[in-house]
DRENMARFI-797620 format. One record per residue: x, y, z of N, C-alpha, C, O in turn; residue in three letters. Coordinates in steps of 0.05 Angstrom, whole numbers, padded with zeros to 5 digits, always signed. Layout:
XYZXYZXYZXYZALA...
# end
This chain:
+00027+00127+00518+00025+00122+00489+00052+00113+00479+00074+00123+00485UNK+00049+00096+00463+00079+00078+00448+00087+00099+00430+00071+00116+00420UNK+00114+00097+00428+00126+00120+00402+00126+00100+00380+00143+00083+00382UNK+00109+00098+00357+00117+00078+00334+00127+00095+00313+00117+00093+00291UNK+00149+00115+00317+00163+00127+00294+00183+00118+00291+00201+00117+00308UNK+00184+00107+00263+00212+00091+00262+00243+00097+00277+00243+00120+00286UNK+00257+00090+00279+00273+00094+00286+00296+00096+00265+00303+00075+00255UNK+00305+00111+00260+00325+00124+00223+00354+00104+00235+00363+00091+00216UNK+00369+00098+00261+00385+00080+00262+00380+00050+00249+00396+00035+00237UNK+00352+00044+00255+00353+00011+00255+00326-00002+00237+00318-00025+00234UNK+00316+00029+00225+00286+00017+00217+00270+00007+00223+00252-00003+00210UNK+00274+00008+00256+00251-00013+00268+00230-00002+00281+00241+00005+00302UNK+00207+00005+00283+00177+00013+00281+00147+00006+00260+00142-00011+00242UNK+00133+00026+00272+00108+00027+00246+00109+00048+00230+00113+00070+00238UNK+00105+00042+00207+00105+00067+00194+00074+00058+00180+00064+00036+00181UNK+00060+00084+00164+00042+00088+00146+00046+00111+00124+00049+00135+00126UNK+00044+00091+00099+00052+00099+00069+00028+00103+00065+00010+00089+00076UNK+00022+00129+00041+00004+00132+00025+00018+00128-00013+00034+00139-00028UNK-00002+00104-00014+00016+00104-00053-00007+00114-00074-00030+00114-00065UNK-00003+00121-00095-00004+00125-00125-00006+00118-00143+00001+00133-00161UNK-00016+00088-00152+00000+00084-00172-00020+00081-00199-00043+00073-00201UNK-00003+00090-00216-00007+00093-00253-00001+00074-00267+00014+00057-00259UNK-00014+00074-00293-00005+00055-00311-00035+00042-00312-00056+00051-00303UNK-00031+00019-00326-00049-00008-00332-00053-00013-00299-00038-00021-00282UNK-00078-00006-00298-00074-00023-00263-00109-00019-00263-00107-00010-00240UNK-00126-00019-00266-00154-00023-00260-00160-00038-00285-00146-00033-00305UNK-00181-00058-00286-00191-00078-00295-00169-00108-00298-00171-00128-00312UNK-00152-00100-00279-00134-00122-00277-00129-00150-00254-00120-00173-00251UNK-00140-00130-00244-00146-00139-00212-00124-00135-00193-00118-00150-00174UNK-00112-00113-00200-00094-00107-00178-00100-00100-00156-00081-00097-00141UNK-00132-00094-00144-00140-00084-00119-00140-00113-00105-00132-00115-00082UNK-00153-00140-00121-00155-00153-00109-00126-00166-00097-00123-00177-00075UNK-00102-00162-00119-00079-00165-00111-00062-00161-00086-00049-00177-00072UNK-00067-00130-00086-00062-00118-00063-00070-00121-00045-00057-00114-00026UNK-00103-00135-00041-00104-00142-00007-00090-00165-00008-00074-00167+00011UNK-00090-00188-00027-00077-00211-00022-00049-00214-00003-00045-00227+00017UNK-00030-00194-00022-00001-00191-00015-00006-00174+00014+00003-00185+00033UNK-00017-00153+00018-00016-00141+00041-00031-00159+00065-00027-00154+00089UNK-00042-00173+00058-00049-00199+00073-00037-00210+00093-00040-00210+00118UNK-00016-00225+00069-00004-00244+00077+00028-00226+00089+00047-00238+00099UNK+00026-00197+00085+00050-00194+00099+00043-00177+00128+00059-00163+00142UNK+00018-00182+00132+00004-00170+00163+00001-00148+00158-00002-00134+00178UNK-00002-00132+00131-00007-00108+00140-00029-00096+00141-00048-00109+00131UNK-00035-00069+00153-00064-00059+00150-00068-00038+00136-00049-00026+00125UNK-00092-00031+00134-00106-00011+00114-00122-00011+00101-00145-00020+00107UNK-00115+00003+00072-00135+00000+00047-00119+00000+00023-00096+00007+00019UNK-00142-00013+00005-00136-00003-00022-00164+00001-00040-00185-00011-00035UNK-00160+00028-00069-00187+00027-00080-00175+00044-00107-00155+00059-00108UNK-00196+00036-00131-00193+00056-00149-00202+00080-00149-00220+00089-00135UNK-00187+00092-00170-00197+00130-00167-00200+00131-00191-00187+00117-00206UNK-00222+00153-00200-00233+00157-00226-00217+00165-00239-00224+00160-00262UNK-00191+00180-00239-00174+00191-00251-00156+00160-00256-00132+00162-00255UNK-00170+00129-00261-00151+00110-00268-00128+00094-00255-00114+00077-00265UNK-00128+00106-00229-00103+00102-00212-00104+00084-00196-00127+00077-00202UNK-00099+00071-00182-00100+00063-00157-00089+00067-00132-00065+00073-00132UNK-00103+00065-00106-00090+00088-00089-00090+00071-00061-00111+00059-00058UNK-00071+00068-00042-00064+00056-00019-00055+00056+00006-00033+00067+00011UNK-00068+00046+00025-00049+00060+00046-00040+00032+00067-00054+00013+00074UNK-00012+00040+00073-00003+00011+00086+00006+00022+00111+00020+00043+00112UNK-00002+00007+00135+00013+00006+00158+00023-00017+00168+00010-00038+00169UNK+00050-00013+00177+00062-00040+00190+00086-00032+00196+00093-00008+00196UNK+00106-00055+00204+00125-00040+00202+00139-00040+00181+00135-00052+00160UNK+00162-00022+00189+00177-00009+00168+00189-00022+00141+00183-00018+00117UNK+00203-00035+00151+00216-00064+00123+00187-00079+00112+00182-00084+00088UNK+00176-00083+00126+00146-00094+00113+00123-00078+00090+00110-00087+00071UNK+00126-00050+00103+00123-00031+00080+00125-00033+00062+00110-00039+00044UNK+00156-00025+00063+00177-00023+00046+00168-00042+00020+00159-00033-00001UNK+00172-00073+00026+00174-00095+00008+00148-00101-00010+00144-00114-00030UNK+00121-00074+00017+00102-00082-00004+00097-00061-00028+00083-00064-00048UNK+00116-00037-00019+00112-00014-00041+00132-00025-00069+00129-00022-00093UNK+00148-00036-00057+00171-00055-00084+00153-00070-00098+00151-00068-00122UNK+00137-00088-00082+00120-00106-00099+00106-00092-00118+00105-00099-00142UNK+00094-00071-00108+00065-00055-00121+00078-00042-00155+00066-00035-00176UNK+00114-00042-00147+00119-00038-00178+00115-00050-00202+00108-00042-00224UNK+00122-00077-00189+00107-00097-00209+00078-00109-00216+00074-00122-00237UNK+00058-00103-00196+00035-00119-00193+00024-00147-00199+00035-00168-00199UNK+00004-00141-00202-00008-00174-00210-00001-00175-00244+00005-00157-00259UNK-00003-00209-00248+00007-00212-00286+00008-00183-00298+00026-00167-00300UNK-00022-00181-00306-00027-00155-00328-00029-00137-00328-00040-00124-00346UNK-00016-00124-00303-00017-00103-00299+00007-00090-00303+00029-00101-00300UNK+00007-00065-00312+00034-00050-00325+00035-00016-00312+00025+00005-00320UNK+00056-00024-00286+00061+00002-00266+00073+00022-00283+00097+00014-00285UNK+00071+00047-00299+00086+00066-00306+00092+00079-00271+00107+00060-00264UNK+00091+00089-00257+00100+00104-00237+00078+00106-00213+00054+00108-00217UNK+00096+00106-00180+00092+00099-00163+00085+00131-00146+00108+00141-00143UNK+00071+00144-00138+00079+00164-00124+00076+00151-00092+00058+00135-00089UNK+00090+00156-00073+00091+00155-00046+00094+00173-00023+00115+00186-00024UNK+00076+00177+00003+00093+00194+00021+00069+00181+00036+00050+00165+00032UNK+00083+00199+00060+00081+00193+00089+00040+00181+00088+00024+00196+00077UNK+00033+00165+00097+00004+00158+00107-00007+00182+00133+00006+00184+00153UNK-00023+00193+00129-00038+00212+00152-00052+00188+00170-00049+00191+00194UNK-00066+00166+00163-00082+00149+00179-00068+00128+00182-00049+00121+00169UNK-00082+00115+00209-00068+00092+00212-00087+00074+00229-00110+00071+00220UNK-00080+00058+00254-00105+00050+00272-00121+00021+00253-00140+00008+00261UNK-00110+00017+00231-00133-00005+00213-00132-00028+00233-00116-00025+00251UNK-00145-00051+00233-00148-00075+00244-00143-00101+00225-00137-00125+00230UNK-00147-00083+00199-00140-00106+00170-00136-00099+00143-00133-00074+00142UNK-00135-00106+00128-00128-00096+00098-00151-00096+00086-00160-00117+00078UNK-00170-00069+00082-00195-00085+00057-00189-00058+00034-00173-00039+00034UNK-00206-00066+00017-00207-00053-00013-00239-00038-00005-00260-00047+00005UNK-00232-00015-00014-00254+00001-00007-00270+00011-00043-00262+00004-00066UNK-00291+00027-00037-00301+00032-00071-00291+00055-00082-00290+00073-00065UNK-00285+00061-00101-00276+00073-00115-00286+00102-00115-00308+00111-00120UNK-00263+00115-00107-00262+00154-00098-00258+00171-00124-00257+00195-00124UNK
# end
């Protein structure tokens, strides 16, 4: 079995993020956003809304690729307005692609 835990010298591995995020972000189309961008930067997983308003995500790839997509998710798509990001470690991983799942 491959070790894909990053490596803290060089950043170089897989990692899997679980995000959070608040604010203006459903009826905006930020789910569809987020597969777009997570797309096009190879990564896998999901994204979906949560009844509590939120939207909620999980990214695997590697590490700097993550990274750039949890930066993005601050800003989102046009109309959407991020008040705050929560993040930590992803429990799942194994995806084959990015889809948007229904709403938890």
């Amino acid at each position: 079995m491959t070790d894909t835990r990053p490596d803290p010298a060089t950043g170089s591995g897989n990692i899997s993020v679980q995000v959070r995020i608040e604010g203006k972000v459903q009826g905006v189309w930020y789910r569809a956003w987020t597969v777009e961008q997570a797309t096009k930067r190879g990564l896998t997983g999901w994204v979906r809304n949560r009844t509590d308003h939120t939207v909620e995500a999980v990214f695997c790839g590697p590490v700097e690729v993550v990274q750039s997509m949890v930066v993005a998710c601050h800003e989102g798509p046009l109309h959407a307005r991020v008040d705050r990001i929560h993040e930590e470690p992803g429990l799942e991983d194994g995806f084959t692609s990015f889809e948007k799942r229904p709403t938890a």
